[in-house]
C-alpha positions in Angstrom: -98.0 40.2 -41.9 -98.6 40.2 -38.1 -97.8 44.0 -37.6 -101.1 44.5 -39.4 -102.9 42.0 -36.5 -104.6 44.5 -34.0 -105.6 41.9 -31.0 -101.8 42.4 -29.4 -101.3 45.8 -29.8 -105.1 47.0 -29.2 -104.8 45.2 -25.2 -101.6 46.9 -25.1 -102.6 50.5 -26.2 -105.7 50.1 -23.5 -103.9 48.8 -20.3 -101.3 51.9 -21.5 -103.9 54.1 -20.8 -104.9 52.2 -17.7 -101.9 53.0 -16.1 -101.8 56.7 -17.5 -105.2 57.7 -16.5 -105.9 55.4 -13.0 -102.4 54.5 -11.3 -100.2 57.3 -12.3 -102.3 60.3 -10.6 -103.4 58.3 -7.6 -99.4 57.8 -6.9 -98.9 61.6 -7.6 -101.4 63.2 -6.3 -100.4 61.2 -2.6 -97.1 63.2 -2.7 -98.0 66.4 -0.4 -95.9 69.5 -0.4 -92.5 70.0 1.9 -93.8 73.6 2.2 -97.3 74.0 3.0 -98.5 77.6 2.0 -99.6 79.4 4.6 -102.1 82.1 4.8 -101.8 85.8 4.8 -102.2 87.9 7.5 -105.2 90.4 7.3 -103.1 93.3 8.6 -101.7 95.7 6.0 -98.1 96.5 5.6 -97.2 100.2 6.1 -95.6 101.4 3.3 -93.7 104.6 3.1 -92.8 107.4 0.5 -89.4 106.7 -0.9 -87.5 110.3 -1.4 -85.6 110.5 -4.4 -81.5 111.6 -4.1 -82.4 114.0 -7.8 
């Protein structure tokens, strides 16, 4: 029964997790944002009292 043989499928599962823990996040962690955040001003906005119609 060669299902049962674990020398194929043993190289398989590790170069499987090769690629999933070494290639895949060096290739996505190189993609950089379109929109780079931008920091907040330290000024406050002036907020004023909203007069209910009731």
């Amino acid at each position: 029964m060669p299902q049962l043989n674990p020398g194929p499928w043993f190289a398989i599962l590790v170069f499987s997790w090769l690629i999933f823990l070494v290639i895949i996040p060096t290739k996505v962690m190189n993609h950089t944002s379109p929109n780079e955040p931008t920091p907040l001003n330290a000024e406050k906005h002036k907020t004023e009292p909203w007069d209910w119609p009731w």
